[in-house]
GUMIRO-460901 format. One record per residue (C-alpha): x, y, z; residue number from 1. Coordinates in nm, 2 decimals, m for minus. Layout:
! GUMIRO-460901
{atom {X Y Z} NUM} ...
This chain:
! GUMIRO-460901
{atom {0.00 0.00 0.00} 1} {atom {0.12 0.33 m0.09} 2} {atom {0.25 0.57 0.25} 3} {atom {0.35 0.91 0.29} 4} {atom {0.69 1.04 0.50} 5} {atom {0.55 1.19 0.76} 6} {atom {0.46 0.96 1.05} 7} {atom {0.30 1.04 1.38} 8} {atom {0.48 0.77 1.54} 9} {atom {0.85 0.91 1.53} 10} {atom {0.77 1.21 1.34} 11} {atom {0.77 1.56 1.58} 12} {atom {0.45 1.63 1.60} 13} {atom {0.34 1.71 1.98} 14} {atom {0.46 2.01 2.16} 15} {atom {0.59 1.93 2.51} 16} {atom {0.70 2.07 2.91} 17} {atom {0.96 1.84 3.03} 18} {atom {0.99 1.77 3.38} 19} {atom {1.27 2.00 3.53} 20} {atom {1.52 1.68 3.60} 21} {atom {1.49 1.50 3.32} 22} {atom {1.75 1.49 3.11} 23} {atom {1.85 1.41 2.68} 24} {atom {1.93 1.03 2.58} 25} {atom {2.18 1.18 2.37} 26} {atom {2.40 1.51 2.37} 27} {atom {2.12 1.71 2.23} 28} {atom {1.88 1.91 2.42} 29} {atom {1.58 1.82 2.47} 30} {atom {1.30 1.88 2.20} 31} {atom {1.01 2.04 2.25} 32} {atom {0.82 1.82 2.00} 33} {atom {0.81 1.46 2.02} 34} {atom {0.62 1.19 1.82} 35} {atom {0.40 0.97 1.98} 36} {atom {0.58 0.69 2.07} 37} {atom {0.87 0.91 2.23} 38} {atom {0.56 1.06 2.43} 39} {atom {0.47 0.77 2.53} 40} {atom {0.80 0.59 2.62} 41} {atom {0.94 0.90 2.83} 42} {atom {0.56 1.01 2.96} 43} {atom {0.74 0.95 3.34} 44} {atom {1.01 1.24 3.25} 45} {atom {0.75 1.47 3.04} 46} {atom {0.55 1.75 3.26} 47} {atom {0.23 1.79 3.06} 48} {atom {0.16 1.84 2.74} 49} {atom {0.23 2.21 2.58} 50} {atom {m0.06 2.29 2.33} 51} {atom {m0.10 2.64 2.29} 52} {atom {m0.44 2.54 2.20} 53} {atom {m0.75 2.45 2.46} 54} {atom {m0.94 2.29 2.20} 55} {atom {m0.64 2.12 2.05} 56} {atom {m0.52 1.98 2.38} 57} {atom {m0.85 1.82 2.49} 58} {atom {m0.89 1.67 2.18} 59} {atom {m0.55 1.49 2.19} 60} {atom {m0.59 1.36 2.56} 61} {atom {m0.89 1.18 2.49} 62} {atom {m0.72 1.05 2.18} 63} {atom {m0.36 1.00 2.41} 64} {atom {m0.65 0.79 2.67} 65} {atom {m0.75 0.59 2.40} 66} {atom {m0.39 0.46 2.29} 67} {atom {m0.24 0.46 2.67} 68} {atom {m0.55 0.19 2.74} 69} {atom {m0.43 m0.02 2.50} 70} {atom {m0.05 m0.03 2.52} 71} {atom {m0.10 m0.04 2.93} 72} {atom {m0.38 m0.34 2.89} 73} {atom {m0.65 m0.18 3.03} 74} {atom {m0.91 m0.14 2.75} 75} {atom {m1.17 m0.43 2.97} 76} {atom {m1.22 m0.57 3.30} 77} {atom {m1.06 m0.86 3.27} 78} {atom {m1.15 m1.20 3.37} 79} {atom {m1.19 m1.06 3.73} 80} {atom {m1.26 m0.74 3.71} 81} {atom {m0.93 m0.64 3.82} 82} {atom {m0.88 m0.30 3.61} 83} {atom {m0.82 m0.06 3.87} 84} {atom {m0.58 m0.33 4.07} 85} {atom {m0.40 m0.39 3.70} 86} {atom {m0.39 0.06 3.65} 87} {atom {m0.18 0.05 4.04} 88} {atom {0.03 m0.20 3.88} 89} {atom {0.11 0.00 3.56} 90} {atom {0.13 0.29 3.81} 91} {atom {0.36 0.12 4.07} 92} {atom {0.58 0.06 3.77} 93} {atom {0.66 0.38 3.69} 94} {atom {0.63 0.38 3.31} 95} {atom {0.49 0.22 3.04} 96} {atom {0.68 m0.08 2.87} 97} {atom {0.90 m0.06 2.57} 98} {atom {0.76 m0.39 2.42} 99} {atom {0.39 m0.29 2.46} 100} {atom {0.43 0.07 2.35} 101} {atom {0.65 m0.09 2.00} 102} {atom {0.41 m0.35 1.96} 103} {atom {0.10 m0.12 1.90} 104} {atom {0.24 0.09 1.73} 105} {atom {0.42 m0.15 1.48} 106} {atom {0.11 m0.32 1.42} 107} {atom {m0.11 m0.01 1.31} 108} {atom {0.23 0.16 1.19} 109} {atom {0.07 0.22 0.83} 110} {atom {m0.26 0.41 0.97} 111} {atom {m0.03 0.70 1.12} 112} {atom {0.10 0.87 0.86} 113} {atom {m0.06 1.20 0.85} 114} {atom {m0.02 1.24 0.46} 115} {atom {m0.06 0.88 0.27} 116} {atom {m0.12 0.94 m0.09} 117} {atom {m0.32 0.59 m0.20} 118} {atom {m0.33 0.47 0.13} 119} {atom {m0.49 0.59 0.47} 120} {atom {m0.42 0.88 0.65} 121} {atom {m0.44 0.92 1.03} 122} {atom {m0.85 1.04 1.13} 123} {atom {m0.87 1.16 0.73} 124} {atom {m1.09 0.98 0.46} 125} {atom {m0.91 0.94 0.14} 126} {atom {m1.22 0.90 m0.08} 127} {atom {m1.27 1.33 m0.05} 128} {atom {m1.06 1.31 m0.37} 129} {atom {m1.33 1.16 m0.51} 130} {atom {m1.62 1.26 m0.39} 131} {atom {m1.51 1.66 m0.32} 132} {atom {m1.47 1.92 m0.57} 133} {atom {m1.10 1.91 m0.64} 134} {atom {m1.17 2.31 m0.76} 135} {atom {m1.35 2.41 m0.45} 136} {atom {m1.15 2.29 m0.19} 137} {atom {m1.12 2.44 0.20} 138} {atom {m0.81 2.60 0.20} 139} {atom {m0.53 2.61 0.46} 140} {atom {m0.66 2.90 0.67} 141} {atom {m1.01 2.72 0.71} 142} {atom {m0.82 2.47 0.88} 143} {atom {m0.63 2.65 1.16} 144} {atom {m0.92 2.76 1.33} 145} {atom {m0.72 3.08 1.45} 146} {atom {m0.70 3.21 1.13} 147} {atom {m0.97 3.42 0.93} 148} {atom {m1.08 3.24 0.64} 149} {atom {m1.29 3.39 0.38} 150} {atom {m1.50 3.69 0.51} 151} {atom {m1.43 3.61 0.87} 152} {atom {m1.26 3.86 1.08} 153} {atom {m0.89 3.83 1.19} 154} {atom {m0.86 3.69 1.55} 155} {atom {m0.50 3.61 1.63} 156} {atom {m0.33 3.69 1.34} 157} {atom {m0.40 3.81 0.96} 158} {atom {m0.36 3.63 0.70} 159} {atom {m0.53 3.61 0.32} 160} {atom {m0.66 3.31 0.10} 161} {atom {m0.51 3.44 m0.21} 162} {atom {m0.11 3.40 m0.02} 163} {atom {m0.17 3.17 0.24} 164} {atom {0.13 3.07 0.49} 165} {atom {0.12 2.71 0.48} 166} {atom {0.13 2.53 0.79} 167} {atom {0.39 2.28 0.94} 168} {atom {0.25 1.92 0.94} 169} {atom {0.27 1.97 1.33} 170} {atom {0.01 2.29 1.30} 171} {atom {m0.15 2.09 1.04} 172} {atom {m0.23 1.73 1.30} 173} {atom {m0.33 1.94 1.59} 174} {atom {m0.60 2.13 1.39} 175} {atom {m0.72 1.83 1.22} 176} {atom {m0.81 1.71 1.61} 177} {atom {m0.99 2.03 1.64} 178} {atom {m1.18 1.99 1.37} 179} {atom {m1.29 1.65 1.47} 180} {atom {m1.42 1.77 1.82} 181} {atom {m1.51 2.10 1.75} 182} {atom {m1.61 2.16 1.42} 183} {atom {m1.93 2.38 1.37} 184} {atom {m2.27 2.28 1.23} 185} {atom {m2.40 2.40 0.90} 186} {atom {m2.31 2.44 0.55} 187} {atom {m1.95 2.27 0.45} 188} {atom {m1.81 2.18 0.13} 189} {atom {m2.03 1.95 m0.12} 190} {atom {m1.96 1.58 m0.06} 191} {atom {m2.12 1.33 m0.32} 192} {atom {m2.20 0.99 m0.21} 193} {atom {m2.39 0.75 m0.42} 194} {atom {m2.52 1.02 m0.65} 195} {atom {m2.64 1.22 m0.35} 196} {atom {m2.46 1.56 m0.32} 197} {atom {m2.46 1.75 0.04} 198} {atom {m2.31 2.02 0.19} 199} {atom {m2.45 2.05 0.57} 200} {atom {m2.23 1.92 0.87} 201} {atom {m2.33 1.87 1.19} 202} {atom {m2.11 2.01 1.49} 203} {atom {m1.87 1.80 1.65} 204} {atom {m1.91 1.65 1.96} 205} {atom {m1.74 1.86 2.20} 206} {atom {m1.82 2.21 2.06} 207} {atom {m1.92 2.51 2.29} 208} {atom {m1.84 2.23 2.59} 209} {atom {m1.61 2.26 2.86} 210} {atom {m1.42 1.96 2.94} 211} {atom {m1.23 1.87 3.29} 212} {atom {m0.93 1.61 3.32} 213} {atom {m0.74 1.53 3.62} 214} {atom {m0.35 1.62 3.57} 215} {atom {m0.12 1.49 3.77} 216} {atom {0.30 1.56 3.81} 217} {atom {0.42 1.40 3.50} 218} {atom {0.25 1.30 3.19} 219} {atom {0.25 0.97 3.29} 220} {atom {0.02 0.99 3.57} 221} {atom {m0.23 1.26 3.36} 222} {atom {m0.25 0.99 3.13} 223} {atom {m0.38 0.68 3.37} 224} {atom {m0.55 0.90 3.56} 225} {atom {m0.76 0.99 3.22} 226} {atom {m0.87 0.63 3.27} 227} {atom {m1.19 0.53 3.23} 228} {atom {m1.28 0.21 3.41} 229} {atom {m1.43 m0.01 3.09} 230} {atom {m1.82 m0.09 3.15} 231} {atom {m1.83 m0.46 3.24} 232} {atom {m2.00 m0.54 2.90} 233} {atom {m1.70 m0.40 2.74} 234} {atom {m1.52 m0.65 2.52} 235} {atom {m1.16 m0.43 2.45} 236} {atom {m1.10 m0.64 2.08} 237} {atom {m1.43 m0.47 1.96} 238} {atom {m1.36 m0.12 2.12} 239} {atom {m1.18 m0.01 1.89} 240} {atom {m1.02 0.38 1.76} 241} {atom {m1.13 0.47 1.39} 242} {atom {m0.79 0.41 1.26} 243} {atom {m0.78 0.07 1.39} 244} {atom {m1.10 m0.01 1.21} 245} {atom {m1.06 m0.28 0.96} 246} {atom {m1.24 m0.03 0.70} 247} {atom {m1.34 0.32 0.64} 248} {atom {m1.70 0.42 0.77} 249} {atom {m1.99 0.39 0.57} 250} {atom {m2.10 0.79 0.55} 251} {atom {m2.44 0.71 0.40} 252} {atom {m2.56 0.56 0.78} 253} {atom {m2.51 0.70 1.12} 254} {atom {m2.17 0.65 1.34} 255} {atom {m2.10 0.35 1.45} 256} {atom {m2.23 0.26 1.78} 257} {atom {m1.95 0.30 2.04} 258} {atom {m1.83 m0.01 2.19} 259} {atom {m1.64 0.14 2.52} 260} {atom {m1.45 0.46 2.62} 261} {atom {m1.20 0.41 2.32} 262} {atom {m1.42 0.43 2.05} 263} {atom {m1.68 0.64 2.23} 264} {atom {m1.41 0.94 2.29} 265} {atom {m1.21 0.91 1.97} 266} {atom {m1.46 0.78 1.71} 267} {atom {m1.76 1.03 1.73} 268} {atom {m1.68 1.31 1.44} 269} {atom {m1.91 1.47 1.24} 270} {atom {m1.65 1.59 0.99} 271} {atom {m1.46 1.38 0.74} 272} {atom {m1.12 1.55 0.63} 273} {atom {m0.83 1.54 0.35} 274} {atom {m0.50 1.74 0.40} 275} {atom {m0.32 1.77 0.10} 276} {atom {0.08 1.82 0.14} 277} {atom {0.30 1.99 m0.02} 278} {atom {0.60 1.87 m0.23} 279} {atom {0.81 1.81 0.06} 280} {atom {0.53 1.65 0.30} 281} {atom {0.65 1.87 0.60} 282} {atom {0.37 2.13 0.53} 283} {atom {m0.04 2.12 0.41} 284} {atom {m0.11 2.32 0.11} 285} {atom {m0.45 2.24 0.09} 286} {atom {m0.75 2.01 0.24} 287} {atom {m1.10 1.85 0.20} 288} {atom {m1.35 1.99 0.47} 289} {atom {m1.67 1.81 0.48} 290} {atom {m1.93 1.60 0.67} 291} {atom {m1.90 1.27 0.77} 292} {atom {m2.20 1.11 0.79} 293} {atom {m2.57 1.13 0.68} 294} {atom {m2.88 0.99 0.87} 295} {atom {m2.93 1.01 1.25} 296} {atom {m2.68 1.15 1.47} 297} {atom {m2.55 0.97 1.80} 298} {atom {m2.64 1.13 2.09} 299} {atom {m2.33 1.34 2.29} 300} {atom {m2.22 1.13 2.54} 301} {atom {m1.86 1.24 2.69} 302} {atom {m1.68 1.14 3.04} 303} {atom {m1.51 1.43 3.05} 304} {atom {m1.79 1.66 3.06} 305} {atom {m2.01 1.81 3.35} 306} {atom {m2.34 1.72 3.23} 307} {atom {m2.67 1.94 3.27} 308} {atom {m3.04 1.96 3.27} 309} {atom {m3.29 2.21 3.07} 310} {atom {m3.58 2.33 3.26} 311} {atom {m3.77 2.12 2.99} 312} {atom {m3.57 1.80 3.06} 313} {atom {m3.28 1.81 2.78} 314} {atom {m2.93 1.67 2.90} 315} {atom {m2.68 1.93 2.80} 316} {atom {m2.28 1.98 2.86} 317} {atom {m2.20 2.28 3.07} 318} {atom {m2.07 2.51 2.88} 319} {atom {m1.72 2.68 2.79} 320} {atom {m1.74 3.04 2.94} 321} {atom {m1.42 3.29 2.88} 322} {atom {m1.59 3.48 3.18} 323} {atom {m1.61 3.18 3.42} 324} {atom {m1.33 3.08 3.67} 325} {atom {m1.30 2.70 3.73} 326} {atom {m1.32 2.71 4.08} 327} {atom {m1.69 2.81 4.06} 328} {atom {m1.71 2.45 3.88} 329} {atom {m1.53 2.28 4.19} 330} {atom {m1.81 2.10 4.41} 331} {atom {m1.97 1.96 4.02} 332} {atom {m1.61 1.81 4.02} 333} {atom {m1.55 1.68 4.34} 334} {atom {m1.85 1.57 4.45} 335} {atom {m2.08 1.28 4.33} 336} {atom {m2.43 1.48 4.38} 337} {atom {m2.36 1.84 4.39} 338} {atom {m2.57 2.11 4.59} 339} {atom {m2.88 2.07 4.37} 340} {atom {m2.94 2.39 4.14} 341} {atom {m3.20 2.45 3.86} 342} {atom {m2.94 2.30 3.61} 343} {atom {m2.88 1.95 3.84} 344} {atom {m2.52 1.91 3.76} 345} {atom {m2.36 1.58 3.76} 346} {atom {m2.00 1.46 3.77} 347} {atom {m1.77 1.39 3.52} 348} {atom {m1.77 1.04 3.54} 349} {atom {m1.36 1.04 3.51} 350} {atom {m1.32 1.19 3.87} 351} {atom {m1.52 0.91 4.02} 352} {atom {m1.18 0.69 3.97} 353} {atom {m0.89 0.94 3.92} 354} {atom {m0.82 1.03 4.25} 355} {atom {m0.72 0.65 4.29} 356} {atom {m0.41 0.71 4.14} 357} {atom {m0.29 1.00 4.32} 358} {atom {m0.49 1.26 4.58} 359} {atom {m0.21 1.53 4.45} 360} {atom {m0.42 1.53 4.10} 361} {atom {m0.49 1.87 3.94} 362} {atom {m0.81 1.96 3.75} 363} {atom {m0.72 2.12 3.40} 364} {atom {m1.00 2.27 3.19} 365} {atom {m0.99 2.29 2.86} 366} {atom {m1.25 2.42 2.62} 367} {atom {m1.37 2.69 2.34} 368} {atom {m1.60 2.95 2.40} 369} {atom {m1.83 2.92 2.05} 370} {atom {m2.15 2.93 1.91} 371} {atom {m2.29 2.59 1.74} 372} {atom {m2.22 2.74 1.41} 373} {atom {m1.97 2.98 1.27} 374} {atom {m1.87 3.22 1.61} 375} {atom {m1.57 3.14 1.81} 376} {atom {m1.48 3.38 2.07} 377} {atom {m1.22 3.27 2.30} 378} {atom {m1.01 3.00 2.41} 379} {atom {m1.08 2.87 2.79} 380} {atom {m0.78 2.68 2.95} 381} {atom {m0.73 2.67 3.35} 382} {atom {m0.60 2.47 3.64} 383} {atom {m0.63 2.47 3.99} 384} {atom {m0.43 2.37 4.28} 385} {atom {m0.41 1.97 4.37} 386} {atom {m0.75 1.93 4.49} 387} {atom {m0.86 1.54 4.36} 388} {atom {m0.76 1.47 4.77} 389} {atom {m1.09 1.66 4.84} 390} {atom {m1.30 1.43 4.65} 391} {atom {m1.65 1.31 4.80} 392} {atom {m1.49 0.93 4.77} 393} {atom {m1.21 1.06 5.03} 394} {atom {m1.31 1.28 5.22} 395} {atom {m1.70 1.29 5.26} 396} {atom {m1.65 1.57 5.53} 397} {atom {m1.58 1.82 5.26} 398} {atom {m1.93 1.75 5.04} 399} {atom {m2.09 2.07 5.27} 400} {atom {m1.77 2.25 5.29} 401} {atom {m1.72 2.27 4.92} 402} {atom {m2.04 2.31 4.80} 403} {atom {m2.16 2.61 5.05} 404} {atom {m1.82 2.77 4.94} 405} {atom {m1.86 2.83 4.58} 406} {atom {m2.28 2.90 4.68} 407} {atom {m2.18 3.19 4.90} 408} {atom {m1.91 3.31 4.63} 409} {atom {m2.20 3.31 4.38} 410} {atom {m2.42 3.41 4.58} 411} {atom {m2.28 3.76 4.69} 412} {atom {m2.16 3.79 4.28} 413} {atom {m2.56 3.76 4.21} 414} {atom {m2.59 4.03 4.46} 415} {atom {m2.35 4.24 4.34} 416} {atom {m2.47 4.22 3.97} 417} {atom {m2.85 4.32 4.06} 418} {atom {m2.77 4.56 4.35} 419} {atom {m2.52 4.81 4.08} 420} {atom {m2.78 4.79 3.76} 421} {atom {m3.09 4.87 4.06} 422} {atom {m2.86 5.18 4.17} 423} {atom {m2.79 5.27 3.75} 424} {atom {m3.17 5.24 3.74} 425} {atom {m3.24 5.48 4.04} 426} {atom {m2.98 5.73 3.94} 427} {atom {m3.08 5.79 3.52} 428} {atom {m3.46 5.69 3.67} 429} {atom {m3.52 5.46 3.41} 430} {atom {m3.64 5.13 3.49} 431} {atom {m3.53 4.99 3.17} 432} {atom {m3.16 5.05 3.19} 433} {atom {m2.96 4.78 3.21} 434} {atom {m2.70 4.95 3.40} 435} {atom {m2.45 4.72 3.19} 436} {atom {m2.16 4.91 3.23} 437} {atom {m2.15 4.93 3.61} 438} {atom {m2.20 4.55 3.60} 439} {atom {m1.94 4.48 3.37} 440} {atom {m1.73 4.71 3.59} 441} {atom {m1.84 4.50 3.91} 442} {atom {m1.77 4.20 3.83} 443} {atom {m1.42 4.27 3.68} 444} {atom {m1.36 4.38 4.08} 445} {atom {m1.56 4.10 4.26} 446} {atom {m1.46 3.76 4.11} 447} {atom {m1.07 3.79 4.08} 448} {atom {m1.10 3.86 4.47} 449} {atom {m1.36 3.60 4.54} 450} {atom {m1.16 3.32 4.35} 451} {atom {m0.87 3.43 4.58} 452} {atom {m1.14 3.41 4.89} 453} {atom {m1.22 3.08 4.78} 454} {atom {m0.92 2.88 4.71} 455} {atom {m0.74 3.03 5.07} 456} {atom {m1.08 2.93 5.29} 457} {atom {m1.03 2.58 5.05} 458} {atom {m0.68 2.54 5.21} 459} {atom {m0.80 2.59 5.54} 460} {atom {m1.04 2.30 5.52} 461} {atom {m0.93 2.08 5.79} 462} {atom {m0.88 1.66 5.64} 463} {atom {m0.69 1.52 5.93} 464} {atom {m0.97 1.31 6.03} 465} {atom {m0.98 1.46 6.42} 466} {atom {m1.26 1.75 6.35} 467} {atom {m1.60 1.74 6.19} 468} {atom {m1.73 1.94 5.90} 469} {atom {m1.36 2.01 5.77} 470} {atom {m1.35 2.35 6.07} 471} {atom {m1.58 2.49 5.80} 472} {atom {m1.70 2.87 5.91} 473} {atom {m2.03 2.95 5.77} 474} {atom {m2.06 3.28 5.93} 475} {atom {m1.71 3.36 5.86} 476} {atom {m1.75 3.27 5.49} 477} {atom {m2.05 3.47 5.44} 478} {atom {m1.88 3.78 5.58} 479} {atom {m1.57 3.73 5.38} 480} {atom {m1.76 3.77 5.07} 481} {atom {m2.00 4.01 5.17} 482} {atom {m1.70 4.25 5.25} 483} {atom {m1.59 4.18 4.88} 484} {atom {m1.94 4.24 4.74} 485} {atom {m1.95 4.54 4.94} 486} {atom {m1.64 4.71 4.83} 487} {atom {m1.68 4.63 4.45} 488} {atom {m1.99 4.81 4.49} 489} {atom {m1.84 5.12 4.69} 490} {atom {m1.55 5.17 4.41} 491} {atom {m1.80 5.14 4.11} 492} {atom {m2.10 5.36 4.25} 493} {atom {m1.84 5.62 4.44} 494} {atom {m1.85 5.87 4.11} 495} {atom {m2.23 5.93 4.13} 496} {atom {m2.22 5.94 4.51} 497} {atom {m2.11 6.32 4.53} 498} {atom {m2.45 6.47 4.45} 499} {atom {m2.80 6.42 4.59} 500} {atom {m2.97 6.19 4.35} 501} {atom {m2.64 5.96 4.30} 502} {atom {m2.59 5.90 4.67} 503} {atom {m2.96 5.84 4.75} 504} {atom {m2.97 5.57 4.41} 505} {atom {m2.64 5.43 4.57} 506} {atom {m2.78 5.38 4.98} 507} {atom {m3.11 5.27 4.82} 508} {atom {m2.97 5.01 4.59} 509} {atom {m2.71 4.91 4.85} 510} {atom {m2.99 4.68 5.05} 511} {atom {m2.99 4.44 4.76} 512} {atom {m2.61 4.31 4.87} 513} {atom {m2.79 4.17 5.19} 514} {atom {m3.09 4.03 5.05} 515} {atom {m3.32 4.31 4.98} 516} {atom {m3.67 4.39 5.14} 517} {atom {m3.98 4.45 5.06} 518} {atom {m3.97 4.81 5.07} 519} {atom {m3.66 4.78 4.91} 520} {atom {m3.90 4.63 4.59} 521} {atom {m4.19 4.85 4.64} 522} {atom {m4.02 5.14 4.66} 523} {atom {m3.88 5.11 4.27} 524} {atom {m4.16 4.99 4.04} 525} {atom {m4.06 4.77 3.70} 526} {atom {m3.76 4.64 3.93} 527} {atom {m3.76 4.30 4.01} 528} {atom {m3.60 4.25 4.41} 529} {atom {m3.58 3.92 4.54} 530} {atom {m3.62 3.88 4.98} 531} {atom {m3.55 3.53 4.96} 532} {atom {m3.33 3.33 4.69} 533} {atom {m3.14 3.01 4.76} 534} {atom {m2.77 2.96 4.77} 535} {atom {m2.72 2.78 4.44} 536} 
């Protein structure tokens, strides 16, 4: 069968942080891209990952969790149910082996080569050749999603279609991934298939979600961590990635149905891609953008994700928000039933097991702030402090401790947000503004300090087993961010506070931080006040 040059196996393709002790197998330094089996191999020395890109680096874990499953033997229960006995042992060992890592990748050796004219390229479909217009094809900025393309606007960087910068086959595999997960809905590039011609996509699986993964001190441990612990049904010779399918998908008829969490994280894309390379096969001059399957979608199912309720019953994944700091996520990731809000939250199903490998884990969040369709706005990518210790399954002290501490953080932002756009409304005496300004301003004040509040009252939670509760302060923590509500307020309402009607708006509107009153409500018709509201 015909191959490219370009391999994902040994070729540099994944940007990475070494661990500060580790040190070259040769007399060179130490690269900052490595191909997979190099990742693999020397996980145990390598820090984390270093995609630049959220987006991009979610999409590669979950396809990194799919391969380390496999070359760690851990894609089923086993004969008695031993999985999480047989991930210690991996763990205990301190790497993955040589022979196991060589082996996998020798035998699907010929379905990683990111360009394979006549063959099969890695996650691409050869048959766009075909069944694509060969004169309307995507272009090279459509594919890096942080470059305008067409009559989008510049984000990062500008750049034109008619002199495009090609990109390095590294660019080149990372946005393919992104594409896969993230990929918008709607009209795409015509794709003909038995004498049908299309041109409508659906969006990927992971787009406009957040996603959480527990990250540990080296690669190695982020990656079994990542586990998931197979269903017992799971039978690991049929869970299998799409490029160790026997044959291409079928894109008249829906995905096929996952058979575990291999195929259920890495074979779920609702686009089907071609990158064309250039002469030299170290950069893309071209690709095929298109859908990937007709007929009924699959429903979104991720174990990655913090999954939702509507108010009219629909499960949805929380979304990615540029605006929203992670710790105001922490008690949907620690804890198995979360202080019940309107949206029910329930826990990523990874950080029910994680925490077995080490209680030192990190939480990394990784997501893209988007629309369904065309709009992207911002990149989301944040850690916290080691935290997976805290975890309901360890410590069932902290379940109240965590969960009233991001309510009462919430709580007094709430506060905050109504109480400024009731004293805009007072002061220009219009019911109707929105007062969006001031709340903008607000909350730029309030939640920097509040995260600060709440990840120094989280260290002080006690876990030494000889005090009940975790020494959590109720009272304490309510006044803590009161007095942070309070003076965001003082600093954004001070300039209107020097003449009659600004400070009367201001002491009016200022009963909203505690709660508000009746009078409080009667005493400004067409705005709403609230006397009572619950902490989540």
């Amino acid at each position: 069968m015909p191959t490219g040059t370009y391999n994902l196996i040994d070729q540099p393709c994944v940007p990475v942080r070494w661990k500060p002790d580790s040190t070259a197998s040769t007399a060179d330094a130490l690269p900052d891209l490595v191909g997979l089996r190099e990742l693999l191999l020397r996980s145990h020395d390598i820090e984390s990952l270093a995609v630049a890109d959220a987006p991009a680096h979610a999409a590669l874990l979950r396809i990194l969790y799919a391969i380390t499953a496999r070359v760690a033997g851990l894609t089923d229960q086993g004969v008695e149910g031993d999985w999480d006995e047989r991930r210690l042992e991996v763990l205990d060992h301190g790497r993955f082996l040589t022979e196991e890592v060589d082996g996998y990748f020798e035998e699907f050796r010929s379905r990683f080569f990111l360009f394979a004219p006549g063959g099969r390229p890695w996650m691409q479909d050869p048959r766009l050749a075909e069944q694509c217009d060969a004169a309307n094809t995507a272009g090279v900025n459509k594919l890096i999603v942080t470059r305008p393309s067409g009559n989008n606007h510049s984000w990062f960087r500008h750049d034109t279609d008619i002199a495009p910068e090609l990109p390095t086959a590294p660019e080149a595999f990372l946005s393919l991934l992104v594409w896969h997960y993230y990929g918008p809905s709607g009209r795409c590039s015509s794709r003909e298939v038995k004498g049908v011609k299309t041109a409508s996509a659906t969006a990927g699986p992971l787009r406009t979600a957040l996603s959480y993964h527990p990250e540990g001190n080296s690669l190695f441990e982020t990656l079994l961590a990542g586990l998931l612990p197979p269903e017992e049904s799971v039978n690991g010779q049929e869970d299998l990635c799409p490029w160790e399918q026997e044959d291409l998908p079928d894109p008249d008829r829906p995905p096929r149905q996952s058979q575990g969490p291999r195929s259920r994280h890495t074979g779920r894309s609702q686009h089907a891609l071609l990158l064309l390379p250039d002469e030299t096969s170290t950069h893309v001059r071209d690709a095929f953008i298109t859908w990937a399957y007709r007929g009924e979608r699959l429903p979104r199912e991720d174990d990655y994700l913090i999954w939702q309720t509507s108010q009219q019953g629909n499960r949805y994944p929380r979304p990615a928000d540029a605006g929203r700091a992670l710790w105001r996520d922490l008690d949907a990731l620690l804890l198995q039933n979360p202080p019940a809000g309107s949206a029910h939250p329930r826990q990523p199903r990874v950080f029910r097991s994680a925490a077995e490998v080490s209680e030192d884990l990190r939480v990394r969040a990784l997501g893209f702030d988007q629309e369904g369709q065309a709009k992207d706005t911002q990149f989301v990518d944040a850690s916290t402090p080691p935290v997976l210790g805290y975890a309901e399954a360890n410590d069932p002290r902290t379940v109240p401790a965590v969960g009233r501490l991001r309510q009462f953080g919430e709580l007094y932002g709430r506060r905050l947000d109504r109480a400024v756009k009731h004293a805009w409304a007072s002061y220009v005496q219009d019911a109707k503004a929105d007062g969006a300004a001031w709340a903008t301003e607000a909350g730029a004040r309030y939640w920097p300090h509040a995260e600060a509040e709440f990840w120094a009252q989280f260290r002080l939670l006690n876990r030494s087993g000889e005090t009940t509760d975790s020494d959590f302060d109720p009272a304490a923590t309510r006044r803590a961010f009161l007095r942070l509500a309070e003076e965001a307020y003082d600093a954004v309402t001070a300039p209107v506070t020097r003449t009659l009607r600004g400070a009367k708006a201001v002491s009016q509107a200022r009963i909203d931080l505690y709660g508000g009153t009746p009078k409080a409500r009667s005493a400004q018709p067409g705005l709403r006040v609230k006397t009572k509201e619950p902490l989540s």
